[in-house]
C-alpha positions as CSV (number, residue, x, y, z in Angstrom):
1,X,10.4,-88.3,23.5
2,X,13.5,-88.8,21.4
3,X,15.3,-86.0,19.7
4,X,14.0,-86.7,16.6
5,X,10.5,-85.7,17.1
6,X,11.8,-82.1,18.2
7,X,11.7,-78.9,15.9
8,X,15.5,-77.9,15.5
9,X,15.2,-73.7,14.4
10,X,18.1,-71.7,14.0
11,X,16.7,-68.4,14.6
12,X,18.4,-65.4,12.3
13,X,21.9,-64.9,12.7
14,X,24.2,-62.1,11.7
15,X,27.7,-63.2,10.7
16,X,28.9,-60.2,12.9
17,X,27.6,-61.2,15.6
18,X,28.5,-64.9,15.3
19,X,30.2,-66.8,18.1
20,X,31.9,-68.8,15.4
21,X,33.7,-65.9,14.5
22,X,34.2,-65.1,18.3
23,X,36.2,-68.8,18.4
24,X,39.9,-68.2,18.4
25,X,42.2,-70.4,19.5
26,X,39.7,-72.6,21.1
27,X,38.5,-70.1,23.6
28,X,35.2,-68.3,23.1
29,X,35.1,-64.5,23.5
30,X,33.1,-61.6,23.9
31,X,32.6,-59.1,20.9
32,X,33.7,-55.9,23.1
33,X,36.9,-57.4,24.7
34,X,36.9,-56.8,28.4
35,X,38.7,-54.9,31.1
36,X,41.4,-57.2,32.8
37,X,41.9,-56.5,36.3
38,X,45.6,-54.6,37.5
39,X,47.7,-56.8,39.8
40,X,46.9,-54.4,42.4
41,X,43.0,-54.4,42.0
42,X,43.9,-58.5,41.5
43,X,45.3,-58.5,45.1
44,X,43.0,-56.5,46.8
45,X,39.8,-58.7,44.9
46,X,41.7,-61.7,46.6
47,X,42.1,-60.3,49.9
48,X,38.9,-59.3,50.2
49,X,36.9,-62.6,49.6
50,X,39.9,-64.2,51.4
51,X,39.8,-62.6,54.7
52,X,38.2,-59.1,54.2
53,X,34.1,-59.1,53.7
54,X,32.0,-56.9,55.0
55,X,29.8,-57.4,57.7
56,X,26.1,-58.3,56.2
57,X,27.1,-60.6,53.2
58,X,24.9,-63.6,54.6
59,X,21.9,-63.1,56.6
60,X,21.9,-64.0,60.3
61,X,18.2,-65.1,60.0
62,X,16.4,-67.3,58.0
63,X,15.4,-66.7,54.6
64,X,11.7,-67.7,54.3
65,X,10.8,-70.5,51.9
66,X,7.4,-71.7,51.1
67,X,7.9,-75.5,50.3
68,X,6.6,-77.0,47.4
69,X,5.4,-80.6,46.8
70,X,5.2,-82.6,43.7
71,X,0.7,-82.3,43.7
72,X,1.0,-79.0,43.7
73,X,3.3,-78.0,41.0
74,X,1.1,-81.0,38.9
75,X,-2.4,-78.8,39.6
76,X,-0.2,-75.8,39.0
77,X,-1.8,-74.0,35.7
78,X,0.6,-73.6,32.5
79,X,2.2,-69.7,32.3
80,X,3.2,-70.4,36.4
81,X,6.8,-69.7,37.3
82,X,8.3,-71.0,41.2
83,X,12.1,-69.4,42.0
84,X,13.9,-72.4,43.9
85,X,16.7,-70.2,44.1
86,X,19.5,-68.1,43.0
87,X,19.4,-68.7,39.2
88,X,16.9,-71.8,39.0
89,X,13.5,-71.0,37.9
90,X,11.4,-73.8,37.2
91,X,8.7,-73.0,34.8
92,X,4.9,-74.8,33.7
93,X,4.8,-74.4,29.6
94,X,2.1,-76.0,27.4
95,X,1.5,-79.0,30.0
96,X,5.7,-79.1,30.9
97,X,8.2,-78.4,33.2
98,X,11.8,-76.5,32.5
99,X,14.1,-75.9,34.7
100,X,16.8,-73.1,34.3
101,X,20.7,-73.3,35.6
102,X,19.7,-76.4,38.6
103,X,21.6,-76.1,41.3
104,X,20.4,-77.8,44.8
105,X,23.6,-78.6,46.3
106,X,24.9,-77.1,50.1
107,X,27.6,-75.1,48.2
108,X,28.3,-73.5,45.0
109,X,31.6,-75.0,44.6
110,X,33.5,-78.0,43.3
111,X,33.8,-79.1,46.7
112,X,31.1,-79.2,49.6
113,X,33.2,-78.9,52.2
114,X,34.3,-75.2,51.5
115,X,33.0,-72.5,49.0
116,X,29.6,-70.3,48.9
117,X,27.0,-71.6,51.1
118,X,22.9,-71.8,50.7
119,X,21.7,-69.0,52.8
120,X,18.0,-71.5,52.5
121,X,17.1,-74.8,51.4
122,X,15.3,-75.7,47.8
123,X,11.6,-75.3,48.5
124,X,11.5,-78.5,46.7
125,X,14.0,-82.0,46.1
126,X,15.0,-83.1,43.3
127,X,13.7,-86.3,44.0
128,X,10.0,-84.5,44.6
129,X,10.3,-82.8,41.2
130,X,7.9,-84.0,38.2
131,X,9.3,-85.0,35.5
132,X,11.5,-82.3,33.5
133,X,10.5,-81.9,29.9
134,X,14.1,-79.6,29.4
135,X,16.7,-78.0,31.9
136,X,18.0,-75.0,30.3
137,X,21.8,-74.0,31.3
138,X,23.4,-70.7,30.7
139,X,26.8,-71.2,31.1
140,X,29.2,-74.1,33.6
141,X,29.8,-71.7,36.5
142,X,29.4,-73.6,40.1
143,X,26.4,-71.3,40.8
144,X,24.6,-72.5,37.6
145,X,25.9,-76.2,36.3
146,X,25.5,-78.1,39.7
147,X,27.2,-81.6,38.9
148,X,25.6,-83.7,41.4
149,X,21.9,-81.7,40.3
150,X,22.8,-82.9,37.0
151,X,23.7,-86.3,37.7
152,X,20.2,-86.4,40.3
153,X,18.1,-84.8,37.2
154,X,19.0,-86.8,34.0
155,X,16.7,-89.5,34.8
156,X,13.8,-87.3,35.0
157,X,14.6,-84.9,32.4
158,X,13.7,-85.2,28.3
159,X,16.7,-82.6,27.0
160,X,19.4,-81.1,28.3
161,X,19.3,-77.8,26.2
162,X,23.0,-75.3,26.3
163,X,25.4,-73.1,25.2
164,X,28.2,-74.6,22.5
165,X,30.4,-76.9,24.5
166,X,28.7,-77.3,27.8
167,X,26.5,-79.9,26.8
168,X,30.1,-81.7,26.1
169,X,30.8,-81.0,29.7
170,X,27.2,-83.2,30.5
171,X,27.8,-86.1,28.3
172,X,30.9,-86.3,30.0
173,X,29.9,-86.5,33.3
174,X,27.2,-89.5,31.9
175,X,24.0,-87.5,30.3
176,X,23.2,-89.8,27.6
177,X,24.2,-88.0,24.4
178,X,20.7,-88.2,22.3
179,X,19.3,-85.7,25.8
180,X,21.7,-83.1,24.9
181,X,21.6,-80.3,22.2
182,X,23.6,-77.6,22.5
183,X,23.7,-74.4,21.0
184,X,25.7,-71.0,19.0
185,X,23.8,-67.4,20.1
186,X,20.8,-67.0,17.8
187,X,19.8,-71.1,17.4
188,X,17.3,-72.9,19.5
189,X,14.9,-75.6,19.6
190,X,11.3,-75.9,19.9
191,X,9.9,-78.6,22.1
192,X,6.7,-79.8,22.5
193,X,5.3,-76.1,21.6
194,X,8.0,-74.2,23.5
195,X,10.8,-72.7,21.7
196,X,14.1,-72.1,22.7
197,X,16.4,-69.8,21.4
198,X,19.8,-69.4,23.2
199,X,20.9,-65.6,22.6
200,X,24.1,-63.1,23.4
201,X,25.5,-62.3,26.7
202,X,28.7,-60.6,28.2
203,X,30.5,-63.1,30.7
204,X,33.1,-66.0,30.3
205,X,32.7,-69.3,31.1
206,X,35.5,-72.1,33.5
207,X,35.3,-74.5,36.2
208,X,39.1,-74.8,36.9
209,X,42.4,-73.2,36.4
210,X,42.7,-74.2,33.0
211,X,39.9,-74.4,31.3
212,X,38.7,-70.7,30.7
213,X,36.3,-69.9,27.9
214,X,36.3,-73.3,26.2
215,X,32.7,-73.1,26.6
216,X,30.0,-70.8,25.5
217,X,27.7,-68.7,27.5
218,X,24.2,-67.1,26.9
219,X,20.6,-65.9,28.1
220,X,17.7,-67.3,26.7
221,X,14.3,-66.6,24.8
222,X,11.8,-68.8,25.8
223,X,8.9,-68.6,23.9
224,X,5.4,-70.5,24.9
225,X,1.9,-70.6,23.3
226,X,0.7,-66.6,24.0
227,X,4.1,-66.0,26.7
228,X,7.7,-64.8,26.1
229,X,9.9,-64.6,29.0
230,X,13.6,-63.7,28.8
231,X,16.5,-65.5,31.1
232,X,19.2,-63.7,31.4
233,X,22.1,-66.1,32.9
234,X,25.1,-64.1,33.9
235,X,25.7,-61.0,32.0
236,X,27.2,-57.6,32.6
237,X,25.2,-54.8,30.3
238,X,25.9,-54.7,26.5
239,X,24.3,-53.7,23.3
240,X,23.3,-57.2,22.8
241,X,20.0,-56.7,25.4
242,X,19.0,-54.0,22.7
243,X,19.3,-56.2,20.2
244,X,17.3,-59.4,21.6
245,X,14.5,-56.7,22.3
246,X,14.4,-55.9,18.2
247,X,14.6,-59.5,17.3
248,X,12.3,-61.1,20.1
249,X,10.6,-58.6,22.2
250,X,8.4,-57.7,24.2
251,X,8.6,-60.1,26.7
252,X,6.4,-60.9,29.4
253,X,8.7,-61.7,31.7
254,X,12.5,-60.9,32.3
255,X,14.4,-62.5,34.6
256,X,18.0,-60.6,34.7
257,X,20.5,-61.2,37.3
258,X,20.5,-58.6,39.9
259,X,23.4,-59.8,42.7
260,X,27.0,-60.4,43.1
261,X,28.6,-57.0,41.1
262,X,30.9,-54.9,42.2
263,X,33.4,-51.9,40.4
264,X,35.8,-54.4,39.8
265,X,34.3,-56.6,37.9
266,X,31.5,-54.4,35.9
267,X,32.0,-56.5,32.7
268,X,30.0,-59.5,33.9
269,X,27.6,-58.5,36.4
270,X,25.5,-55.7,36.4
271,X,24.6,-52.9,38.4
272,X,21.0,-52.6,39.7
273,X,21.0,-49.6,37.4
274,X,21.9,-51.4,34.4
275,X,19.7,-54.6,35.0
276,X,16.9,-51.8,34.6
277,X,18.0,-50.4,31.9
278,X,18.8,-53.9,30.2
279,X,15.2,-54.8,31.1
280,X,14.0,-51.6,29.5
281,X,16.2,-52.6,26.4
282,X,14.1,-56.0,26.1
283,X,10.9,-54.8,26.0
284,X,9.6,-56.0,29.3
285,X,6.6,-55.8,30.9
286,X,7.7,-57.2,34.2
287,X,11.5,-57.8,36.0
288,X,12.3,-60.3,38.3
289,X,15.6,-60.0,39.3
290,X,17.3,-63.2,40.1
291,X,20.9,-64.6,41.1
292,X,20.2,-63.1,44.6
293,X,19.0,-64.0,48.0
294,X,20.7,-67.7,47.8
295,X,24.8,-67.4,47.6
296,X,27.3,-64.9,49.1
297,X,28.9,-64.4,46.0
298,X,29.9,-60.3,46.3
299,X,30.9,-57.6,48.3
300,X,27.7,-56.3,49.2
301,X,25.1,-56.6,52.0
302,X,22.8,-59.6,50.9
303,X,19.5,-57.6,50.7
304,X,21.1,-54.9,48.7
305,X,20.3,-56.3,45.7
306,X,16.4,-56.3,46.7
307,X,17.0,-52.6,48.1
308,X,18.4,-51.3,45.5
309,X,16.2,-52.6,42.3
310,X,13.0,-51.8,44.6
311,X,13.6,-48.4,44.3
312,X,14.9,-48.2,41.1
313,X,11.4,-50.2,40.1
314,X,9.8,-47.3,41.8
315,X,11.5,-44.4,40.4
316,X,10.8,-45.6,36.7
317,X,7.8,-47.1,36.7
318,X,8.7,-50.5,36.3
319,X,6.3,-53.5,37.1
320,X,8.7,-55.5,39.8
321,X,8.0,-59.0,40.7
322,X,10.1,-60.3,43.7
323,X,8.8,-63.6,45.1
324,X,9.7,-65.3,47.8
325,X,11.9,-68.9,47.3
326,X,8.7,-71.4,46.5
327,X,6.3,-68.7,45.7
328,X,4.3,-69.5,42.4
329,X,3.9,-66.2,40.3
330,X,1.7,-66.4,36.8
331,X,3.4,-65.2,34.1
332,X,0.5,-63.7,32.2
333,X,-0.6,-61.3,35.5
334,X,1.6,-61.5,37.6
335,X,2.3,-60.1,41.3
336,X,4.5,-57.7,42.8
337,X,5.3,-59.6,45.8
338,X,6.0,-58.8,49.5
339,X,9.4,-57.0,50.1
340,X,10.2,-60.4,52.3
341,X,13.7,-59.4,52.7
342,X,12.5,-56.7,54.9
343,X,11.6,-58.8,57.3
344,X,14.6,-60.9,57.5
345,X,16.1,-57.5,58.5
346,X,13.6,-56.5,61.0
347,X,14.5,-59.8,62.5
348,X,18.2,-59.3,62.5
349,X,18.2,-56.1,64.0
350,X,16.4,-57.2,66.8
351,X,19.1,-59.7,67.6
């Protein structure tokens, strides 16, 4: 399908809210600026990824996958969702495939000799993969724009669909242009029946020393035939969740990153609490909480993530979906899960 025989939408934008206006300089950046780290607090952040983790930041044991082949994500019914990891979702819409923030490779890094390691495999190759009707990108962090994922998916996949500027980064590295569309906060796409809409979120964007913030980032509204699911990327909690609730909610689904905060950086990554509340904000009828259970990428224990939402969940009433890498969860009823973590404990402890 050529680019042409897409819908382009621009969904409704306000002026004030416009990342055009939030261009200066050539560097994108958030409406509420954000706090900037001491040297002190710098030092000490560097020390302790350097040389000073806690114990428990990657599991001992393994982390269960149920592996997926290409038959059965074809018999797979639309509305059906499969977490390959971290931040990549790949979801069955209207008789398609997406894909959200690929990324299969042994590290999150730009090399693969050092840098965050998979704590499991990809239930699934790339090479085993139907083919992709639209890969969905969030923003050109390692542990969300995989290079060599890229490279392995562009001749399988329809549309490359981002933020402003990263699909620059793609065509680049060799995407053929006409597959790429790119996009300000409030504009999208509708494809094939699903829309699209790439919407706010409170992070920053760079893969090298000097490159910060030349690209945009975002979450997404995806928008199928009777479903609405919400993607949240990489945020820290804002108004803006509020906001994309009004405008597009509810929303079946959310999926809202839940992994990898800490005090020092509380401007783009969230506490448990606040993914709740952001979730509550959107009008959602179910949380998954993603960007866990794949990368050491914080200070904390690997399953606190899972711990801590869990009972959140619990306190508040709040539907909680947490499936296991591979597991296939429908959209339209979906399950809880088993608390599959637990086990990985269990197993540890007994070591």
């Amino acid at each position: 399908m050529s680019i042409s025989s897409c819908t382009l939408r621009a969904a409704p934008a306000e002026p004030a809210t416009s990342t055009v206006l939030q261009r200066v300089d050539g560097k994108f950046r958030n409406p509420v600026a954000m706090q900037k780290l001491g040297g002190l607090d710098t030092m000490k952040l560097m020390w302790a990824f350097a040389v000073g983790k806690p114990a428990g930041t990657v599991p001992t044991r393994a982390v269960p996958v149920l592996a997926l082949t290409r038959a059965q994500l074809l018999a797979a019914p639309d509305n059906t969702l499969f977490r390959l990891g971290h931040s990549t979702l790949l979801l069955k819409l209207n008789g398609h495939f997406f894909l959200t923030d690929p990324v299969f490779s042994e590290r999150a890094s730009p090399v693969q000799w050092a840098g965050p390691k998979r704590f499991h495999q990809p239930p699934i190759t790339i090479d085993e993969l139907p083919p992709i009707k639209a890969v969905i990108l969030s923003h050109d962090h390692y542990d969300h724009l995989d290079h060599a994922a890229v490279l392995a998916l562009a001749a399988k996949t329809e549309h490359f669909v981002t933020p402003l500027g990263v699909g620059d980064t793609l065509v680049k590295w060799g995407v053929p242009t006409a597959r790429v569309q790119q996009f300000d906060w409030w504009q999208g796409v509708t494809i094939d029946g699903v829309r699209l809409v790439a919407t706010p979120s409170q992070h920053f964007s760079g893969r090298g020393l000097f490159d910060g913030n030349q690209t945009l980032w975002a979450s997404w509204v995806i928008e199928a035939p009777e479903l609405r699911v919400f993607f949240s990327g990489d945020s820290g909690y804002f108004d803006g969740f509020k906001q994309i609730g009004e405008k597009y909610g509810p929303f079946d689904m959310t999926m809202i990153e839940t992994g990898a905060y800490d005090k020092l950086w509380p401007d783009v990554h969230m506490q448990p609490e606040q993914t709740l509340q952001a979730h509550l904000d959107l009008q959602g009828k179910w949380l998954m909480p993603v960007h866990n259970g794949t990368f050491d990428l914080g200070l904390h224990a690997w399953h606190e993530p899972f711990d801590r939402i869990t009972a959140l969940a619990a306190k508040r009433g709040v539907n909680l979906a947490t499936p296991q890498m591979g597991e296939a969860v429908d959209l339209k009823q979906p399950q809880r899960g088993g608390k599959w973590w637990l086990a990985v404990l269990e197993q540890e402890m007994a070591d």
